[in-house]
C-alpha positions in Angstrom: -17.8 30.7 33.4 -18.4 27.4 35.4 -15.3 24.8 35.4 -17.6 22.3 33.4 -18.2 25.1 30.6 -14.1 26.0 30.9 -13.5 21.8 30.7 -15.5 21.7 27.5 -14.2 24.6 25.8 -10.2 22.8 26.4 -11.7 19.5 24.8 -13.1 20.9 21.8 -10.0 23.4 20.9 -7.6 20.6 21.7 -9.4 18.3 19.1 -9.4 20.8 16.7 -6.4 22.0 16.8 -4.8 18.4 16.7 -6.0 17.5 13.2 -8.5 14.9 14.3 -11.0 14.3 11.5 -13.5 11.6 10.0 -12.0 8.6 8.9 -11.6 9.4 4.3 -12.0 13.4 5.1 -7.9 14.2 6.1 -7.1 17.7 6.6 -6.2 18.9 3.3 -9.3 16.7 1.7 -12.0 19.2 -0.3 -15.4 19.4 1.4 -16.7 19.3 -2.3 -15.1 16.0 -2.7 -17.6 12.8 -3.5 -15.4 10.6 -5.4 -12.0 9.1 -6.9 -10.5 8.1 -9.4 -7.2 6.0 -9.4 -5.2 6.7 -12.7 -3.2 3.7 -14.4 0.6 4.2 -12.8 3.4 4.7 -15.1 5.8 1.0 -15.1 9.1 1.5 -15.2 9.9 -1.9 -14.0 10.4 -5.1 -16.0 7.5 -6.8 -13.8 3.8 -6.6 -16.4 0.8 -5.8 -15.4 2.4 -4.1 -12.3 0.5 -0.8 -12.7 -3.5 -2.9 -13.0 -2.3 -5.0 -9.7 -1.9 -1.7 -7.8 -4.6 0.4 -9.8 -7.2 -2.5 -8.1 -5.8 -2.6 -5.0 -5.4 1.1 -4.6 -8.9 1.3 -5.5 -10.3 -1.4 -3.3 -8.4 -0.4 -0.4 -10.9 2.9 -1.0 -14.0 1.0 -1.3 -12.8 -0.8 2.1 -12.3 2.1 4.0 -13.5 5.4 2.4 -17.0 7.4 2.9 -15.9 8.4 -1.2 -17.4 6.9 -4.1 -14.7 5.1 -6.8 -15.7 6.1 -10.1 -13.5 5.3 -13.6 -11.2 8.1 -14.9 -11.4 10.1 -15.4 -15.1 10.9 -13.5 -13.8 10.8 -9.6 -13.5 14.4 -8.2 -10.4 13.8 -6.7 -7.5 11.3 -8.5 -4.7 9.3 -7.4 -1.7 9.4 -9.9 1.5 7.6 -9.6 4.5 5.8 -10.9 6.0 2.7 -9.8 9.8 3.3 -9.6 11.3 0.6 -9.3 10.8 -3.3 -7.8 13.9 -5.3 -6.8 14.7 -8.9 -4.9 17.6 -9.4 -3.3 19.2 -12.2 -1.3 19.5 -11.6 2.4 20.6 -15.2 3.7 22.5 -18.2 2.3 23.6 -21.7 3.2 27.1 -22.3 4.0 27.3 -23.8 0.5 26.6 -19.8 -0.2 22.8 -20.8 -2.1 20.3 -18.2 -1.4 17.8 -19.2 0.9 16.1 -16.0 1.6 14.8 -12.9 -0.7 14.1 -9.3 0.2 11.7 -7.6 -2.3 11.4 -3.7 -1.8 9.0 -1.9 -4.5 8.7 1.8 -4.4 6.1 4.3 -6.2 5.9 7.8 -6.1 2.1 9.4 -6.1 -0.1 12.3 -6.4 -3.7 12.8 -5.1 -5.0 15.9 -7.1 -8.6 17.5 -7.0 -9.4 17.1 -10.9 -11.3 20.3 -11.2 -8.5 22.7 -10.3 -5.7 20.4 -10.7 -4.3 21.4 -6.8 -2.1 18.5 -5.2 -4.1 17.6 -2.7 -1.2 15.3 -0.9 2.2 14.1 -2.8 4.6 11.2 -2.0 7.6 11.5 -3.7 8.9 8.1 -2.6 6.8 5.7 -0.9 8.8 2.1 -0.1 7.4 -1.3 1.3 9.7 -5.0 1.9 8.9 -7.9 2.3 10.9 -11.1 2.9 10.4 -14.2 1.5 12.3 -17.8 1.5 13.8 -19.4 -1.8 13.5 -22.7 -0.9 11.3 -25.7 0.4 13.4 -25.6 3.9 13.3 -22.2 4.6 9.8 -20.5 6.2 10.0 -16.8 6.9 8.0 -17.2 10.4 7.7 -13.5 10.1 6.1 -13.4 7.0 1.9 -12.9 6.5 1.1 -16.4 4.6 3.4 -18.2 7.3 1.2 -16.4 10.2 -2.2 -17.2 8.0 -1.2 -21.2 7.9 -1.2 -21.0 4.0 1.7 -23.0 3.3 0.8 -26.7 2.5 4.0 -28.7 2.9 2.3 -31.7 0.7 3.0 -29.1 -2.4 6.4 -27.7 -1.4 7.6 -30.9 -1.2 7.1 -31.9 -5.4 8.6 -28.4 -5.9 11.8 -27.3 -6.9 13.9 -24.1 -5.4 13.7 -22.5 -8.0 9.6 -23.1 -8.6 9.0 -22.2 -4.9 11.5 -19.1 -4.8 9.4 -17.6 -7.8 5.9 -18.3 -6.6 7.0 -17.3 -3.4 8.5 -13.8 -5.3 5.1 -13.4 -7.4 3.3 -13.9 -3.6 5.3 -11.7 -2.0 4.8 -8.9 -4.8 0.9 -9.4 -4.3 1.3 -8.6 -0.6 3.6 -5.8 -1.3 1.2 -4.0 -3.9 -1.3 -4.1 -0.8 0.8 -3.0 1.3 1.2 0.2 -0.7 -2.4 0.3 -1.7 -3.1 0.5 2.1 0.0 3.2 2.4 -1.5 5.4 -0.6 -4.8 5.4 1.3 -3.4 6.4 4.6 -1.5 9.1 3.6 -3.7 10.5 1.1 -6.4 10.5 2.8 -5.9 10.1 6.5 -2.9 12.3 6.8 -0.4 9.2 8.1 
């Protein structure tokens, strides 16, 4: 055997064997599979309409980035199932005068992708968790944060806003980005395997 034929032979068992596939196809993904469906999550959080925010973004994230078709429920060949466990905000800095100045909201879900026709779990999260931080007040810009980075923040409007006006648009923000940030997780590990 000639050392190009050998050289060949090593690339193609090393892909293979390392679990590289198409981008929507993971490893454990049906060949038979053409679509999904994305099942209303359970809500066991006092934020509404919680479970239709992620439901979208779960389902546009697969539009965005999948070869599969997203078809209503229940007519998807595969389905994403879930429930969202629990949401929470929680102050991480203060003044000296001990006001809260900064928020930390941490959502977490727990999800199935199942192949409808023979009910098999396809891939299952038990616990999936995203944070985000956010400030509470008109003097406080997280610089880390994905709206500060974007420009979006108009001082002219933060200005005629009170702490506690900014603190819960910025929390209602911050949950927007978060349910994205899980839509994009779902996706990943689902479907890519991350």
């Amino acid at each position: 055997m000639t050392t190009w034929w050998r050289w060949t032979l090593v690339a193609v068992l090393a892909t293979t064997g390392c679990g590289y596939h198409f981008a929507g196809k993971g490893a454990g993904i049906p060949e038979t599979a053409r679509s999904v469906s994305v099942r209303l999550f359970g809500n066991h959080t006092r934020e509404r309409a919680l479970e239709t925010a992620l439901k979208r973004s779960i389902e546009e994230e697969f539009r965005r980035r999948s070869a599969l078709t997203v078809l209503p429920e229940p007519q998807g060949d595969l389905v994403v199932t879930g429930v969202i466990r629990s949401f929470q905000t929680s102050p991480v800095a203060f003044t000296g005068t001990s006001e809260a100045v900064q928020f930390q909201g941490v959502i977490q879900i727990s999800f199935k992708l199942l192949e409808r026709a023979t009910g098999k779990v396809v891939y299952e999260n038990p616990l999936l968790q995203e944070s985000i931080d956010y400030g509470a007040t008109s003097t406080v810009v997280v610089t880390s944060s994905p709206r500060f980075q974007r420009g979006t923040i108009d001082a002219r409007d933060l200005a005629n806003m009170t702490n506690v006006q900014i603190s819960e648009a910025r929390k209602q923000t911050s949950l927007s980005e978060l349910i994205d940030l899980l839509a994009r997780d779902v996706y990943l590990q689902g479907m890519e395997g991350f």
